[in-house]
N, C-alpha and C positions, 0 to 999 in steps of 0.2 A: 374243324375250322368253322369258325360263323364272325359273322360280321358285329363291331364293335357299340353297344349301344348304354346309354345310363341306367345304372342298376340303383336300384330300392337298398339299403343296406344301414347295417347302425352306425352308429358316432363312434363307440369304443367296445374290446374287446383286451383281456388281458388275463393271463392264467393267476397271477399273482397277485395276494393278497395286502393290499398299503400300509407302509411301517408308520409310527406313529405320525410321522411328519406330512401324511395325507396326501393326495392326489398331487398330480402338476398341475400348471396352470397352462390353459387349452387359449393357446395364443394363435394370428394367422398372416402368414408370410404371401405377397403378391411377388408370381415372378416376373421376368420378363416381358415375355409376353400376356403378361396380365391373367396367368392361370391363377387361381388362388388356394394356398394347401395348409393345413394344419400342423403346429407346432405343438408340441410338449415341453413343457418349463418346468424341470425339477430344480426350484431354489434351495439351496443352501441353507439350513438353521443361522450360520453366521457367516457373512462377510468376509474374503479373505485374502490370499494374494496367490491363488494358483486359480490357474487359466481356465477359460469357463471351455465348455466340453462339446464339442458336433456330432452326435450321437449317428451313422446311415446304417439302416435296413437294410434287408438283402432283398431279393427277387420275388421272392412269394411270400414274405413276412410284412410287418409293421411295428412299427414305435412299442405296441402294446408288450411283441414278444420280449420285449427286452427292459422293461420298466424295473427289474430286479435288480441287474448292476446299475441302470440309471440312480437306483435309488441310492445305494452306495456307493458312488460316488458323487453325489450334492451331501448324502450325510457327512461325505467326509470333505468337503468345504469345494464341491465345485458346482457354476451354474451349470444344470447336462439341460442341450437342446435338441429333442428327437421330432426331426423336418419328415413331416412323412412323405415321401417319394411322390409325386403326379402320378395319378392314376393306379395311387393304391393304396391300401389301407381304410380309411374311414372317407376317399375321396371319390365321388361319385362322378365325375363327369371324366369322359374317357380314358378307362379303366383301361389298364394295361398298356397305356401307350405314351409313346415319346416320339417326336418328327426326328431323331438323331443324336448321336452321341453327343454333339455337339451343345443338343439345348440340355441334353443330362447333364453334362458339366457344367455349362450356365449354369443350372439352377443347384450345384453346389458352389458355384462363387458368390453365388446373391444371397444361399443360406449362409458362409461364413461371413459376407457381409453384416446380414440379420445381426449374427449372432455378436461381433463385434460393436454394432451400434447400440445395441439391447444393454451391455455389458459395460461399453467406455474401454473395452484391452484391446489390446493392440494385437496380441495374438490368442490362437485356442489349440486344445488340443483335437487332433481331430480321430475319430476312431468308425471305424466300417467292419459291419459283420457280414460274410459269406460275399452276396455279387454285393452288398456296401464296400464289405474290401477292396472287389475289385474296380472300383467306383472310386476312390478313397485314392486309392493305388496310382489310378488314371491321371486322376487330378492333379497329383503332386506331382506329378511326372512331366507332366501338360504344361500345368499351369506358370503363369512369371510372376506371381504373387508369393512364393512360398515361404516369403519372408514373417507373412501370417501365420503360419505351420508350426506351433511349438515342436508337436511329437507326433508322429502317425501311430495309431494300432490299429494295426490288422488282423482280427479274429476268423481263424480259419476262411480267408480270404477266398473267392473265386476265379480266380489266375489262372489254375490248370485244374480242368474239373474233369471227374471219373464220369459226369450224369451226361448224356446230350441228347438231344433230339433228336429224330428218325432223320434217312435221308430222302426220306417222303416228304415228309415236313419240310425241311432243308428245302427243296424242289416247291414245295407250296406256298415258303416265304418268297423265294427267289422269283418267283410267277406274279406275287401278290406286291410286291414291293411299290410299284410304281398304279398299276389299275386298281389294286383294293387293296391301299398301305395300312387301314384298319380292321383289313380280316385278323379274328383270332385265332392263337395256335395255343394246343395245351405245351404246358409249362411241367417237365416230365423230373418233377416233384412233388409226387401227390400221394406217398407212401412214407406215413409219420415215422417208421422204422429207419429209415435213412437219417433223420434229425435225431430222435432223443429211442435210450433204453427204458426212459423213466415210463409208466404206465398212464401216470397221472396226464404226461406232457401230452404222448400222444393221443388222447381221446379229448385235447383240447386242441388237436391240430385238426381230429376228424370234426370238429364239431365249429370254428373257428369262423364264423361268419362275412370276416374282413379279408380272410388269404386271398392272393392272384393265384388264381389255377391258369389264366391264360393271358396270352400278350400276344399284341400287333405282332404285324410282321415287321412293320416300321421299326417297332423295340426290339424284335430277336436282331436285324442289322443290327442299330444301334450299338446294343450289348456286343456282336462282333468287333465292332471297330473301338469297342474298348479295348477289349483282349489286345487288339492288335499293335493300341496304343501303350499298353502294361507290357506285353512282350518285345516289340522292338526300340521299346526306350532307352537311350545310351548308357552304359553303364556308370555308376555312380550318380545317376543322375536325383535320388533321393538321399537329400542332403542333410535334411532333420535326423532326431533322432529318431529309428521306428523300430517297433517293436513288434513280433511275428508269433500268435499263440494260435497253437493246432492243436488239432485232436488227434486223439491216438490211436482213434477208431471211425476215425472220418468217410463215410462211405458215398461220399457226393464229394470233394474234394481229394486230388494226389500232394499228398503233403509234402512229400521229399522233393516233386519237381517246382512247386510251389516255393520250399524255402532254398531253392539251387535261383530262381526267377530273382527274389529278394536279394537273394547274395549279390547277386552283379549287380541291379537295383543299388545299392549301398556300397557296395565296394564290400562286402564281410563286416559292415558294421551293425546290423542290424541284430538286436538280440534275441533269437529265438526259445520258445517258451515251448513243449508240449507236454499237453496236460490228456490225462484221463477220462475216453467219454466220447461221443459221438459226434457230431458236424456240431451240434447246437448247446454247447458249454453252461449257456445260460438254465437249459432245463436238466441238469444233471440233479439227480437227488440231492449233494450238498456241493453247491459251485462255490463253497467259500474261497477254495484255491485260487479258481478262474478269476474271483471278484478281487484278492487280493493282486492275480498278475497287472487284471486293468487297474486297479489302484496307483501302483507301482508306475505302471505306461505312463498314465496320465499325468504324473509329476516330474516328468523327466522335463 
């Protein structure tokens, strides 16, 4: 545990190598209360009429990890916008942390705001990997905007996780909560094995300058009272299309209770997808598959 303070850190980090259509464009979104965080614009070669895309991170990642399906899907004609999460990624002022579920969700309504005013549509697709999913998951459930919502996908979502914290920790939050809401706890994903088989992936996860290893205790709440909002949401209550891809070797996520959460979630409408490969699809030796399912997601 130690207390939360502004770390020295780079602007960008990313395993993958830029297709011809070059970098995005490094835009910057003010939230609410006036934090200010960075955005990723993957524009499109050409103009089109499918929905531009909400790209959310999971818990210990960033925008960076995932610039490979972002890319494919603006090649294949959508605006993708990867909001990096407050207090992670390339974002230096208090690192790790959230006052509450509450402003998390805020600040995906003012990014699908962003992303709507940027664009001129009226709706986007919205898509969440790992705790994004369960983030993703929250919101639409939560939210009375969902009229915004083309299609949700959910990649190996965070709903019912295999990984948890001590019940040390647990006990260490629960004490810090209120006298030191910015002490930090590790974040008990720090073994690149759990994410990818790939070699290459992992020794850019040990090396990876921008990951959260640790979060407030304010955030581990937080992230509870999402769970809580994803598990006792009334059934059917996600009414878009969504779409549910796991892994088949997911060892930080229980997939089966996961897409049993989804089914009531949807009423059984939801199409489930599981694909070949470890929690993190994106770093699979050849994710053409995975990139083809979010393809597919995204146009619904």
């Amino acid at each position: 545990m130690s207390d939360n303070k502004q770390q020295s850190i780079p602007e960008y980090s990313t395993p993958f190598t830029h297709p011809a259509g070059g970098w995005p464009e490094r835009e910057e979104l003010t939230l609410d209360d006036g934090y200010v965080t960075g955005v990723f614009h993957h524009r499109p070669p050409a103009s089109g009429n499918l929905p531009p895309v909400l790209y959310l991170h999971g818990i210990q990642s960033h925008p960076g990890w995932f610039f490979g399906s972002a890319w494919r899907l603006a090649a294949n004609g959508h605006d993708v916008f990867q909001v990096t999460r407050r207090g992670s990624g390339a974002n230096r002022s208090d690192r790790g942390h959230a006052r509450s579920a509450g402003q998390i969700l805020d600040d995906v309504r003012r990014s699908v705001g962003f992303v709507l005013e940027q664009t001129g549509s009226q709706r986007l697709a919205l898509v969440g990997v790992s705790w994004g999913g369960k983030l993703a998951a929250a919101y639409c459930a939560r939210s009375d905007s969902t009229e915004q919502i083309a299609s949700l996908t959910l990649i190996a979502p965070g709903i019912v996780s295999l990984v948890d914290v001590s019940i040390a920790t647990k006990l260490g939050v629960a004490a810090c909560l209120f006298a030191r809401p910015r002490a930090q706890f590790a974040i008990p994903l720090n073994e690149p094995e759990l994410f990818t088989d790939n070699e290459t992936m992992k020794q850019f996860l040990r090396d990876d300058p921008l990951a959260l290893h640790q979060a407030t205790a304010r955030f581990m709440y937080a992230s509870r009272r999402l769970d809580r909002i994803v598990i006792r949401a009334a059934s059917g209550r996600l009414k878009m299309p969504v779409t549910l891809i796991l892994s088949a070797d997911d060892c930080i996520i229980d997939s089966d209770a996961t897409a049993k959460v989804i089914a009531r979630l949807t009423e059984g409408q939801a199409e489930v997808i599981s694909l070949n490969g470890r929690h993190t699809l994106e770093f699979e030796e050849y994710p053409s598959e995975f990139h083809q399912a979010l393809l597919a997601a995204c146009e619904k």
